[in-house]
DOLO-464522 format. One record per residue (C-alpha): residue in three letters; y, z, x. Coordinates in steps of 0.02 Angstrom, whole numbers, padded with zeros to 5 digits, always signed. Layout:
BEGIN
ALAYZX
...
END
This chain:
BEGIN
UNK+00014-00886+00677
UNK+00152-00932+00573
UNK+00087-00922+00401
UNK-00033-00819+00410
UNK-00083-00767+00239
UNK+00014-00875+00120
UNK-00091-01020+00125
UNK-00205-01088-00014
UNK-00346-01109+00147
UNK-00340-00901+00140
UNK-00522-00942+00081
UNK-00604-01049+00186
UNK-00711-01011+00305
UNK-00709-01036+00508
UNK-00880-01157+00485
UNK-00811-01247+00327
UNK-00628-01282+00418
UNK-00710-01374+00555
UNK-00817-01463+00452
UNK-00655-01522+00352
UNK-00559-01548+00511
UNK-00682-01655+00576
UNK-00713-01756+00426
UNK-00500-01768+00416
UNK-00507-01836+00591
UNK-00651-01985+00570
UNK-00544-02038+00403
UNK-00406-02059+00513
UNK-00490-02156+00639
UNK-00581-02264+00516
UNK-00391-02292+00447
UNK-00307-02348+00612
UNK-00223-02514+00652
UNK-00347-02588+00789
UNK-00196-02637+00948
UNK-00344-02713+01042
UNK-00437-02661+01190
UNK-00364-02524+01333
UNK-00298-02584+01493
UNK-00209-02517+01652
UNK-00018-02492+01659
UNK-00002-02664+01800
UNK-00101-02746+01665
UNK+00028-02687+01527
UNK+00157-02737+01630
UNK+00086-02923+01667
UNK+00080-02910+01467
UNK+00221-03015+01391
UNK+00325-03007+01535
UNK+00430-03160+01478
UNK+00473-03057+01337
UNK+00644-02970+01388
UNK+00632-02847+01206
UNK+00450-02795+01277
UNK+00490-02785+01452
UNK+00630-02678+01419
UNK+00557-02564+01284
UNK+00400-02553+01425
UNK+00525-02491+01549
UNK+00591-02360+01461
UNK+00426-02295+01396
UNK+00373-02282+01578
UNK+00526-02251+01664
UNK+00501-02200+01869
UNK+00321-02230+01843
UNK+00251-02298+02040
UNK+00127-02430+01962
UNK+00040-02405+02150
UNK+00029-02212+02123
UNK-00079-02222+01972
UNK-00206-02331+02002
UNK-00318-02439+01896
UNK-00388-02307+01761
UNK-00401-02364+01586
UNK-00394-02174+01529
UNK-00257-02063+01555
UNK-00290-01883+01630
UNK-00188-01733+01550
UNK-00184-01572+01613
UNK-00119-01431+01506
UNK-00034-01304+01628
UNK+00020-01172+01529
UNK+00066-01100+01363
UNK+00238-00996+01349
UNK+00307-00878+01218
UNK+00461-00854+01203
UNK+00554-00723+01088
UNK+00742-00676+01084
UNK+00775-00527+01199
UNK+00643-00526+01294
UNK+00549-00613+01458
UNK+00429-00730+01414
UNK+00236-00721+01401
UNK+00161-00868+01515
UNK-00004-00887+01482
UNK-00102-00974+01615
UNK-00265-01107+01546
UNK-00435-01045+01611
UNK-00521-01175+01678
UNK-00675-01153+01517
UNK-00525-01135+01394
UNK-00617-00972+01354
UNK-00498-00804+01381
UNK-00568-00659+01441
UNK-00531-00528+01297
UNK-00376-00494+01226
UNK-00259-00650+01273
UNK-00092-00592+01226
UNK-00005-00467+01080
UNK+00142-00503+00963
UNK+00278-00391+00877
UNK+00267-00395+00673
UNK+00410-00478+00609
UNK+00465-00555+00769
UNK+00552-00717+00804
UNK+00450-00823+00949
UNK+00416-01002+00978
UNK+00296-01082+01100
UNK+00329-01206+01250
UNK+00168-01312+01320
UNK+00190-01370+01501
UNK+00067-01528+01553
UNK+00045-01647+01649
UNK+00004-01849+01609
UNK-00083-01940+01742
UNK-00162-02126+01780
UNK-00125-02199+01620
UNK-00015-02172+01438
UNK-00062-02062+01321
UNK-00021-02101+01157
UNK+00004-01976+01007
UNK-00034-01808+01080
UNK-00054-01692+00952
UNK-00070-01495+00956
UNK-00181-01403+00816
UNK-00188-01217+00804
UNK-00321-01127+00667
UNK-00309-00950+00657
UNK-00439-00825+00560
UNK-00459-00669+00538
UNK-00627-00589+00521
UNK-00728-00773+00483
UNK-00574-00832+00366
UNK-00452-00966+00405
UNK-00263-00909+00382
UNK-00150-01014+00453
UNK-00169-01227+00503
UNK-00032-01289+00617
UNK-00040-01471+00660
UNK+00098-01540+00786
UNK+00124-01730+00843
UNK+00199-01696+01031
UNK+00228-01904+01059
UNK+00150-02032+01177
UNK+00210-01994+01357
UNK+00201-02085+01523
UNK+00118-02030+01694
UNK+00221-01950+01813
UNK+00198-01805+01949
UNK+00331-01687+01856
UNK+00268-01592+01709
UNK+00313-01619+01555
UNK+00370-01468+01427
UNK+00376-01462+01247
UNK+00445-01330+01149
UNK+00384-01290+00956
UNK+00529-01237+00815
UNK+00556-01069+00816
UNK+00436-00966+00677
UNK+00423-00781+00652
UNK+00266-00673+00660
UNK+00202-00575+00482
UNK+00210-00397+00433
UNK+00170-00254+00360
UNK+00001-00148+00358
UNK-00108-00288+00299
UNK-00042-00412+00446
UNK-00079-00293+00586
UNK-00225-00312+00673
UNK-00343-00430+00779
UNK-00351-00624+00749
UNK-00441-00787+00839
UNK-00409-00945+00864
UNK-00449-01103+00928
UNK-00330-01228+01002
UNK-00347-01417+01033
UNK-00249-01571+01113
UNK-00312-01717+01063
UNK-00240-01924+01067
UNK-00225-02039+00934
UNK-00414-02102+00998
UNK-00466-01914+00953
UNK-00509-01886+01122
UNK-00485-01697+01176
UNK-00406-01636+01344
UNK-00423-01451+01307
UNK-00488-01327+01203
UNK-00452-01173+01209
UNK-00539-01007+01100
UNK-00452-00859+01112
UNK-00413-00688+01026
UNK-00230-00600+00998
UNK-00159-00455+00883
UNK-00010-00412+00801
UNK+00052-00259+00821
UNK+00192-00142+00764
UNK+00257-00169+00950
UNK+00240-00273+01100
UNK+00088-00223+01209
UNK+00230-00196+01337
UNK+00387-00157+01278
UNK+00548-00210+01372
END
């Protein structure tokens, strides 16, 4: 949403971005240090335990984590609770995940020219998840505007969610920037796996859907 039209990808397509996406992502992949079989957090624990630097550093990655609250699970479960925008001056627009990832209609409008930035609220479960990343592609009848990739960090389980909150960006305008947009969302781990996806559509308006 940020840069929407003043990116060389203004041409490419929404079937040829995936395709170049996905290609992006299996280089990567093929490119990553191999650390070696997954295992459970008592299992990373038992791990170089007469190792103070490790022990330590394993501590304060996992903090309060109850080893006997999460179980034996090699993968870990993350739940992605909500998506916020917030803007100066007024309330903001929590957005609550559909269980498909698929809004009904219209999911939500923004002001030309406004400043917002967006908060995620999730929750990490059974096991670490390393590198959490958010992507956002935007298009606008079939053509790809705007790419935003964003590396959220490896978090622990626990029962309290976690929030992260984006840098602050400001929406386009003028004539040409109004109108109706999709896009498709995705968090995904360093192992590419993907805990949600969401497809939605939004507009930008000369004025909030609701003014405050």
């Amino acid at each position: 949403m940020k840069r929407i039209g003043s990116e060389s990808s203004v041409y490419e397509t929404e079937d040829e971005a995936e395709e170049a996406e996905d290609n992006n992502d299996n280089n990567n992949n093929n490119s990553k240090i191999e650390l070696g079989p997954q295992c459970t957090l008592k299992s990373q624990l038992e791990k170089d335990k007469d190792d103070e630097s490790l022990r330590k550093w394993k501590e304060q990655l996992l903090g309060n984590v109850d080893i006997n609250d999460v179980g034996e699970s090699l993968e870990p479960e993350v739940k992605i609770i909500s998506l916020s925008i917030a803007s100066p001056g007024r309330s903001d627009i929590v957005l609550a995940i559909p269980e498909d990832g698929k809004p009904k209609g219209l999911w939500f409008t923004l002001k030309e020219g406004c400043r917002y930035s967006l908060r995620f609220k999730f929750q990490v479960g059974s096991n670490i998840v390393s590198g959490l990343k958010y992507t956002n592609n935007v298009w606008r009848t079939g053509v790809r505007v705007d790419r935003v990739k964003q590396m959220l960090g490896t978090f622990s389980p626990q029962q309290e969610a976690y929030t992260y909150d984006m840098p602050e960006e400001t929406t386009p305008s003028g004539y040409f920037a109004r109108g109706s947009y999709t896009a498709k969302t995705k968090f995904v781990d360093d192992d590419n796996k993907c805990y949600l996806e969401i497809n939605y559509a939004f507009d930008i308006r000369k004025d909030w859907a609701n003014p405050e």
